[in-house]
C-alpha positions in Angstrom: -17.1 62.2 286.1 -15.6 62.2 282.9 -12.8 63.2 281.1 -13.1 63.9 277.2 -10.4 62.0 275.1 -8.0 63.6 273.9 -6.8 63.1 270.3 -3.6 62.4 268.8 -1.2 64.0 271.7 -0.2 67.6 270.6 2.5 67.3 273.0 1.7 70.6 274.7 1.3 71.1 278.2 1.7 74.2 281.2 4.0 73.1 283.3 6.1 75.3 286.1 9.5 76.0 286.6 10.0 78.1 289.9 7.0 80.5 290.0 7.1 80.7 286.3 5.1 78.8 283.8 6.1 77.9 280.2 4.6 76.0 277.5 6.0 73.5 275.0 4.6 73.0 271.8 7.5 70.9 270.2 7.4 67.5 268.7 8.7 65.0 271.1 11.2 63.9 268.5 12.8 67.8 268.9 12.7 67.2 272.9 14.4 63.7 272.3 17.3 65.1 270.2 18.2 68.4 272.1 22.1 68.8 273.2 22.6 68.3 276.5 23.2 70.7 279.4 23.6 69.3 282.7 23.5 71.5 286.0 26.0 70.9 288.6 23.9 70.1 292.2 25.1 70.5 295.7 25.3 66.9 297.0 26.7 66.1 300.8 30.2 64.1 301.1 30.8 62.1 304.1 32.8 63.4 306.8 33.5 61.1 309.9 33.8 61.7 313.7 34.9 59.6 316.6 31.7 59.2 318.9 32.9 59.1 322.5 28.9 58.5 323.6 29.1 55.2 320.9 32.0 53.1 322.0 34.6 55.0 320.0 32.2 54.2 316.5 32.6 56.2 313.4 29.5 58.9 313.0 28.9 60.3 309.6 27.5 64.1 309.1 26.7 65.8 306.1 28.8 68.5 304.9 27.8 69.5 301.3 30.0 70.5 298.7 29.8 70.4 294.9 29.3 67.5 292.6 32.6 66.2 290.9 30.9 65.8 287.6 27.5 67.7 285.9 24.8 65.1 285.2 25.0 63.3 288.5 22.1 61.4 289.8 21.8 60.7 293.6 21.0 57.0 294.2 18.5 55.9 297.2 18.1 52.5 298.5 14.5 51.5 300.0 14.5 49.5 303.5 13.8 46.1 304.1 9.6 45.9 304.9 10.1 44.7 308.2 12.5 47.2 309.2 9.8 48.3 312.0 8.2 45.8 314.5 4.4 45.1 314.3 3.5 47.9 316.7 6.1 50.7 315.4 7.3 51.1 318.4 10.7 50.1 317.7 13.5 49.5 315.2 14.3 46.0 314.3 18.4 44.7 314.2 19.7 47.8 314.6 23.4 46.6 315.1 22.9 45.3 311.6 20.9 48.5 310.1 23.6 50.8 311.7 26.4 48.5 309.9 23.8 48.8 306.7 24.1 52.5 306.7 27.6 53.0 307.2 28.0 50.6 304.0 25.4 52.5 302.0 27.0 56.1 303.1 30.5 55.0 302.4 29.7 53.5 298.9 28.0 57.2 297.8 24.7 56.7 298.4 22.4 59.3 298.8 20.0 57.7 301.1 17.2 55.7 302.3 13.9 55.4 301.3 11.5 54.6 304.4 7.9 53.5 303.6 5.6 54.5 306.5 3.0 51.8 306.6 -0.6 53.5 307.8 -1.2 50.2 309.1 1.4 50.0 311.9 2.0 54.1 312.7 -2.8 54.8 313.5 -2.6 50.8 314.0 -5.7 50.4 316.5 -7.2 53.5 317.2 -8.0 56.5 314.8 -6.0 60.0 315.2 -3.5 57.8 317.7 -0.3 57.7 315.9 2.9 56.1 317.3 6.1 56.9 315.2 9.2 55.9 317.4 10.3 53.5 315.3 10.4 55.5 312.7 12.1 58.2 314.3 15.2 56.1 315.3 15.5 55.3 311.7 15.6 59.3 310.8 18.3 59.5 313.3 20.2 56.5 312.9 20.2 58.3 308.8 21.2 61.4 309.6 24.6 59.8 312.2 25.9 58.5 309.2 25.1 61.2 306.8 22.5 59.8 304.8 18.9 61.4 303.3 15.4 60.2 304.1 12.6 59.6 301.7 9.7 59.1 303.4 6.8 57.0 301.6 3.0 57.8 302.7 1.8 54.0 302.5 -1.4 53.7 303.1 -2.2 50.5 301.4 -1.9 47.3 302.5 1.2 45.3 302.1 1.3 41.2 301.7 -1.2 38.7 300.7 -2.1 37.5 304.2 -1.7 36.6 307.8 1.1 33.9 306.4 3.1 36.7 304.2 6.1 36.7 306.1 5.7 40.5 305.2 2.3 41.5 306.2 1.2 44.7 306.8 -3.1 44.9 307.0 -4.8 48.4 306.9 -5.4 49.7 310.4 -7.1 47.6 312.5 -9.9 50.0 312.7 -10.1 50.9 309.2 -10.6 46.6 308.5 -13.1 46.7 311.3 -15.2 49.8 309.1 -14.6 47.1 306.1 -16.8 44.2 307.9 -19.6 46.7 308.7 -19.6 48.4 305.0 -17.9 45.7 302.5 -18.4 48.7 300.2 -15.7 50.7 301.3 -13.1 48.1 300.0 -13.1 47.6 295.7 -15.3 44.8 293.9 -14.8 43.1 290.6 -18.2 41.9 288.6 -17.9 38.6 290.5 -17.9 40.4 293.5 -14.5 39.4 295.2 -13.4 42.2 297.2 -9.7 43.8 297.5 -8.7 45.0 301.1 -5.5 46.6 300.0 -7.0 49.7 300.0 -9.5 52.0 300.4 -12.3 52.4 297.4 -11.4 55.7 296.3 -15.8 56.2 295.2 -15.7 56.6 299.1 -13.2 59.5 298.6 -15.4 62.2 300.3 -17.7 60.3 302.0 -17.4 60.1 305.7 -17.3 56.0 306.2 -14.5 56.3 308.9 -15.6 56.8 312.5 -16.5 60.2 311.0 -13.9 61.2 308.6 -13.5 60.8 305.2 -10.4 58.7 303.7 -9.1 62.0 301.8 -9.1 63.4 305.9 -7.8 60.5 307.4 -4.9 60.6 304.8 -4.3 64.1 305.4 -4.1 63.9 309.0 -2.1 61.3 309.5 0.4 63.5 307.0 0.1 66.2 309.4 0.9 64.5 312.5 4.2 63.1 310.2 5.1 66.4 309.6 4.5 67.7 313.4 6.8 64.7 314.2 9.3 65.4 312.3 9.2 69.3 311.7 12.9 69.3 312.9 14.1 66.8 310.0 12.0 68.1 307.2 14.3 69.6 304.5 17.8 68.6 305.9 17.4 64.6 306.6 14.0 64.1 304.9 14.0 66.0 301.8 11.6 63.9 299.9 7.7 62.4 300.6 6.1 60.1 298.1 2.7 60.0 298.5 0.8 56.6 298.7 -2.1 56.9 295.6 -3.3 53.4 296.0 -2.6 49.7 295.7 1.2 49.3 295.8 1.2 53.0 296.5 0.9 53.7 293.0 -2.1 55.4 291.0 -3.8 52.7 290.0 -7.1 50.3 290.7 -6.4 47.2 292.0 -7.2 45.0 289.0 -4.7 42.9 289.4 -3.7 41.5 293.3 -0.2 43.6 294.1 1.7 40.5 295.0 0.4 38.8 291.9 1.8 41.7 289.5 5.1 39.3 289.3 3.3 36.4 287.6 0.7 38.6 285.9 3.5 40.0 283.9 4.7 36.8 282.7 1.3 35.2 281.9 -0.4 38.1 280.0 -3.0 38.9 283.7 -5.9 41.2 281.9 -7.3 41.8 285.6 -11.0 43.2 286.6 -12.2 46.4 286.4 -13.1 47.8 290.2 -16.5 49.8 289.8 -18.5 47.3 291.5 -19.3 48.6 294.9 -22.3 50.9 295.7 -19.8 54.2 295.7 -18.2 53.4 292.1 -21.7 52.3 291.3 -23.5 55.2 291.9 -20.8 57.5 290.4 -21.0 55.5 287.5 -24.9 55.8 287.0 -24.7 59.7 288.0 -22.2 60.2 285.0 -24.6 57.8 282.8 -28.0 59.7 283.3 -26.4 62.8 282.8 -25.6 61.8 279.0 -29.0 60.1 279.1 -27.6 56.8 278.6 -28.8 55.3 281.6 -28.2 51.7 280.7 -25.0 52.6 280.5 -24.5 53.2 284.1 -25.4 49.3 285.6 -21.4 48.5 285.7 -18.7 47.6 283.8 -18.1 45.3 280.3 -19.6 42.3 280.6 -17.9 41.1 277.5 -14.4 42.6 279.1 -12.0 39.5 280.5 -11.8 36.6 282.6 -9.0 37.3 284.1 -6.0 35.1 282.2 -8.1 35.2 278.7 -6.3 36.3 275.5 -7.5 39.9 274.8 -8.2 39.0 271.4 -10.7 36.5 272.6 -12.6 38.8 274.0 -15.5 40.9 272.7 -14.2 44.3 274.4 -10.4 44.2 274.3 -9.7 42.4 270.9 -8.1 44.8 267.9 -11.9 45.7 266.9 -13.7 45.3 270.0 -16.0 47.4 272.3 -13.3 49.7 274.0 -13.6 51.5 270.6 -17.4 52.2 270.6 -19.5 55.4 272.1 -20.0 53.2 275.4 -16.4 51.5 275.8 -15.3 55.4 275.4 -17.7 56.9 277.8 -16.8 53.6 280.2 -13.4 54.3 280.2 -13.4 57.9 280.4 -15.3 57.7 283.5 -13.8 55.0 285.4 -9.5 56.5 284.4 -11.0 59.9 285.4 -12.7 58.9 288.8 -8.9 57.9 289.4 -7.5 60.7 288.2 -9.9 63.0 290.3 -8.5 60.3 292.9 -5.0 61.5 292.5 -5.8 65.2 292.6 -7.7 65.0 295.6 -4.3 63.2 297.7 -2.1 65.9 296.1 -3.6 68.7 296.6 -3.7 67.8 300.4 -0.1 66.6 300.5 0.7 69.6 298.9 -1.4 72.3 301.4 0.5 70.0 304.5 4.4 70.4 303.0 4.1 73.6 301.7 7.1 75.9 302.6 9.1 72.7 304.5 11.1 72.0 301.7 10.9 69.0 300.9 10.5 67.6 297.7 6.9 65.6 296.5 6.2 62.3 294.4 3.4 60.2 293.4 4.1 57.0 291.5 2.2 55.5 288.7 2.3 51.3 287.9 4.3 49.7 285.3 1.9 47.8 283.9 3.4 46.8 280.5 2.4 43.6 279.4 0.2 44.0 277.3 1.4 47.0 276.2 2.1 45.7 272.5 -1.7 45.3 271.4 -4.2 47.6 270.3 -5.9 48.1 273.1 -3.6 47.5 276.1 -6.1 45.9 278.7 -4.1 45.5 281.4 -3.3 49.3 281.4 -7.3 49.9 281.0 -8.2 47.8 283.8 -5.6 49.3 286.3 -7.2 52.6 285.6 -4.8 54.1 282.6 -7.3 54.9 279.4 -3.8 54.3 277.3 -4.2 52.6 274.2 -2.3 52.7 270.3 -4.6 55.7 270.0 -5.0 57.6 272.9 -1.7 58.7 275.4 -3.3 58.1 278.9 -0.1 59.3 280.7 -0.2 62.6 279.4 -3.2 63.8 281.9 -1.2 61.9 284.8 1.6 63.9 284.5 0.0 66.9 284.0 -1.8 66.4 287.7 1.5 66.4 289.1 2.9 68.7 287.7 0.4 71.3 289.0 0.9 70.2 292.6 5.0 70.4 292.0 5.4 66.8 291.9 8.1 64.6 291.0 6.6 61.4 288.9 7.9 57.9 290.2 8.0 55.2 287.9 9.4 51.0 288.1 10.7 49.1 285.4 13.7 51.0 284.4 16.0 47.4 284.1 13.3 46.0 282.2 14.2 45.1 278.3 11.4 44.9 275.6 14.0 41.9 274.2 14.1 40.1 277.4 10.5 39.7 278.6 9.2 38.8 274.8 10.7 35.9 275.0 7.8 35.1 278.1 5.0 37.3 276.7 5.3 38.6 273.1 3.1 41.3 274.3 5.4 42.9 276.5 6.7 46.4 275.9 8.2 47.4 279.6 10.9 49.5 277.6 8.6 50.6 275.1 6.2 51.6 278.1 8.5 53.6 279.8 9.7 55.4 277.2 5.9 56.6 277.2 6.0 57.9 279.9 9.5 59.7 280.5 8.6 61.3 277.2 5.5 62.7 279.0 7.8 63.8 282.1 10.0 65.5 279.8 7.3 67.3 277.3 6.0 68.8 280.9 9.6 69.5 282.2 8.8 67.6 286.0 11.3 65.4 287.8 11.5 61.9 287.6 12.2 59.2 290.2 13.1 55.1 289.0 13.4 52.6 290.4 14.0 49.0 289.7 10.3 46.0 289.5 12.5 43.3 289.7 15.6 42.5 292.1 18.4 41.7 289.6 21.4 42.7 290.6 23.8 41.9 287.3 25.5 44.8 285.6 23.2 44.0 282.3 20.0 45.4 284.6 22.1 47.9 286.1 24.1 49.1 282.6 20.0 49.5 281.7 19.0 51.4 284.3 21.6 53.9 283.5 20.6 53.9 279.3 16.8 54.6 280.5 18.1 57.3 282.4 19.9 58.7 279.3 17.2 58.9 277.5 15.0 60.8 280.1 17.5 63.4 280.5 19.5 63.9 277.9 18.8 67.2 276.0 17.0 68.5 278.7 18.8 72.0 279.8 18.4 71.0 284.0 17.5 67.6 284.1 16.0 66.1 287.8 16.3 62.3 288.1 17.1 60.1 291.1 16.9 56.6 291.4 15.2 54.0 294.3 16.9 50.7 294.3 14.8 48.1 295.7 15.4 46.9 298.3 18.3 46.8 301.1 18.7 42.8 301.8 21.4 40.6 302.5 21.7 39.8 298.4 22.2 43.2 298.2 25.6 42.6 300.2 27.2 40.0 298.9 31.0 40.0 297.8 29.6 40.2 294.1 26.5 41.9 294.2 28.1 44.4 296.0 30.5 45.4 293.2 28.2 45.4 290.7 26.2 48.3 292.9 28.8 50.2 293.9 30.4 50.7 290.6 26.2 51.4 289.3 26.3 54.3 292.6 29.8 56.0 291.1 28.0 55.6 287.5 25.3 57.3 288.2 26.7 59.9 291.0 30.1 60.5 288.8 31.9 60.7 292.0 34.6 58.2 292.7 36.0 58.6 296.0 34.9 59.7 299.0 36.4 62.0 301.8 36.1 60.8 305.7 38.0 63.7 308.1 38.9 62.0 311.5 38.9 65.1 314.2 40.6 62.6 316.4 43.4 62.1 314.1 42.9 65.7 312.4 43.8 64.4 308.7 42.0 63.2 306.1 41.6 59.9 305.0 40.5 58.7 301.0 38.0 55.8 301.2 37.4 54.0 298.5 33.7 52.3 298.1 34.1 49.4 300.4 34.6 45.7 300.2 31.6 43.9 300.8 33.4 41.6 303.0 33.7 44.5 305.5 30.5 44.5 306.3 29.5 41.1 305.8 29.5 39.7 309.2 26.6 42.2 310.8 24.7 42.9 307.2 24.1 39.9 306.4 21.6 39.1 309.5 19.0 41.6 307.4 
């Protein structure tokens, strides 16, 4: 399949508010510069309760009342990867999680963000799901008052065996893998990527029967059977996994290598090269009647750490501008768009009426974002270059399935990583695409790629999202810090975060009501030494 190119973005889009649609036709630069007008959003404060089933512990419950301040922004924190045991049966440390929670909930956050690994919940058999560990998370979030984002992960996460984090696809799924090596991505050289699932097997039934769109959308289904009680009170948001890293994206570049590879300039492979992608790619070629088009990718593409400009297709005048680099690309960004539409649409069908709200995320891939042809965006699957916005059509997807878009990078400074890779544009990049998010009015999720925790990356965070919403009549942002760890709680860390929560939330003190004592009490964001001596076992 492909996708005709657009030309110079006209910046004019449907998108939907409510059961309305509306169209903008403005210049970005009028979008950038309108006043601001901020809506004022119900957000829960804590209230606290003597337990007499907990040893006399403080429980938090929600009780919602209205923002201090218009432009507030709810702040979520994601949970340490190994927060659930191999099997899922269970909860790891939970004296220390609990003592987590009560921190988080008493400094203002909103709440947690909980990735659901494919790989532990339908572990060894298909269609036999085991969510108890995730469960006690859900209510162990909702004793002390906090919100669940739930995160459909149904890549693979770690490098191996030895990653201290290692989560594999489902046993099963690996086991489909050895009989048909085909159903996992190949570059030209034919090395093979197990993080997740080729998406040219999209509709084809390669496991035990089902296809990977249906396994997807059942295990979703059995999530929301399984938690039907929480959905729209505690959980109130699902991001859907869209591939590698749970983002939208090939995986050109290995997900645990994306750290180096935007320091060193990592082109990556394109990923057409097993017989699904193939055979896609030769349908779409005959059908032009170019069928030596259709045999694969650039051959005169990369080598993986090469210098774009030393190459014949990515260099300021290469191949990516001619009739076949333009048909190639075409084809292999809109098999992943198709990709996209396919997972939301079904997420979509599942959640419908349960009120809670839906994400997808795209990758931050940015470093080479300040050449002509941006090769590291072209390989992951985005057909962005100087000439062409490859966002646009991304955002557009979710915005007809009522998405919210998800995007890393936002302590990032074009200043800072230049002085590594001259190339590097991550502000520039994401200016891209919150410009996008705003020209098609959806919500926007950030969150943090790397784990600085100085107020320079946090002061950052809060300019990038300035920019996204200011001027827009009802902006929708939240932010995903990443991730909950024992860094995050030291004495000076922990200042620097909790002044970044009351920043973005506007709300400065919080209100606990003791029914034992029948007052109230003020509390102001804690110390981090009050939690130190559990917290710090994460």
């Amino acid at each position: 399949m492909a996708i005709a190119s657009p030309s110079a973005p006209s910046c004019c889009c449907t998108t939907r508010t409510g059961s309305a649609y509306r169209r903008f036709s403005q210049p970005i630069s009028t979008w950038a510069g309108a006043k601001v007008q901020c809506r004022v959003v119900a957000r829960p404060v804590i209230a606290s309760r003597l337990n007499a089933s907990s040893d006399g512990e403080l429980v938090y419950e929600l009780n919602y009342s209205q923002r201090l301040g218009g432009g507030a922004f709810p702040v979520y924190v994601k949970l340490p990867v190994d927060v659930i045991g191999p099997t899922a049966q269970t909860m790891r440390r939970k004296k220390a999680m609990a003592q987590s929670f009560r921190a988080l909930a008493a400094a203002g956050v909103e709440g947690v963000v909980m990735e659901v690994w494919w790989g532990l919940v339908e572990r060894e058999f298909p269609r036999i799901y085991n969510w108890q560990g995730y469960l006690e998370i859900v209510e162990m979030a909702k004793r002390f008052g906090l919100k669940v984002r739930a995160v459909m992960a149904f890549h693979q996460c770690g490098s191996g065996p030895d990653d201290l984090f290692w989560i594999p696809l489902p046993l099963w799924v690996l086991e489909e893998m050895d009989k048909d090596p085909d159903v996992s991505y190949a570059d030209r050289f034919g090395r093979r990527s197990m993080e997740y699932i080729s998406l040219g097997c999209d509709v084809l039934p390669v496991l035990h029967g089902r296809t990977p769109i249906q396994a997807y959308a059942d295990l979703m289904r059995s999530f929301r059977e399984t938690f039907r009680s929480f959905l729209g009170g505690i959980i109130t948001g699902i991001q859907v996994g869209l591939g590698p890293g749970g983002e939208l994206r090939y995986p050109s570049c290995p997900t645990q290598k994306l750290t180096q590879a935007l320091r060193s300039g990592e082109i990556g492979e394109f990923q057409c090269y097993d017989k699904y992608m193939l055979a896609s790619l030769r349908a779409c070629a005959c059908k032009i009647g170019m069928r030596e088009w259709g045999y694969g990718g650039p051959i005169d593409a990369s080598s993986l750490m090469q210098n774009p400009e030393s190459t014949e297709f990515f260099r300021s005048d290469g191949s990516w501008k001619t009739p076949y680099g333009e048909f190639f690309l075409e084809w292999y960004s809109g098999m992943l768009l198709l990709h996209g539409e396919r997972i939301c649409r079904e997420a979509e069908t599942i959640f419908r009426g349960n009120e809670v709200n839906m994400s997808g995320k795209v990758g931050g891939v940015h470093w080479h974002y300040g050449t002509q042809s941006h090769p590291a965006e072209l390989t992951s699957g985005y057909y962005n270059t100087s000439a062409r916005d490859g966002y646009l059509p991304i955002v557009q997807m979710f915005g007809r399935y009522s998405f919210t878009m998800c995007c890393s990078g936002f302590e990032m400074q074009d200043a800072e990583e230049q002085q590594i890779n001259p190339a590097s544009r991550p502000e520039s990049f994401l200016k891209q695409i919150l410009l996008a998010a705003r020209i098609c009015d959806i919500p926007l999720e950030g969150e943090n790629y790397s784990r600085n925790l100085d107020n320079e990356s946090f002061q950052q965070v809060l300019k990038m999202s300035k920019f996204y919403s200011d001027g827009l009549e009802m902006p929708s942002f939240s932010f995903n810090f990443v991730r909950m760890d024992k860094n995050l709680f030291e004495p000076r860390n922990w200042v620097s975060f909790s002044r970044f929560v009351r920043q973005m939330s506007a709300i400065n003190m919080f209100q606990a009501s003791l029914d034992s004592g029948g007052g109230h009490t003020t509390l102001s964001p804690p110390t981090a030494s009050a939690f130190a001596g559990t917290v710090l076992a994460l």
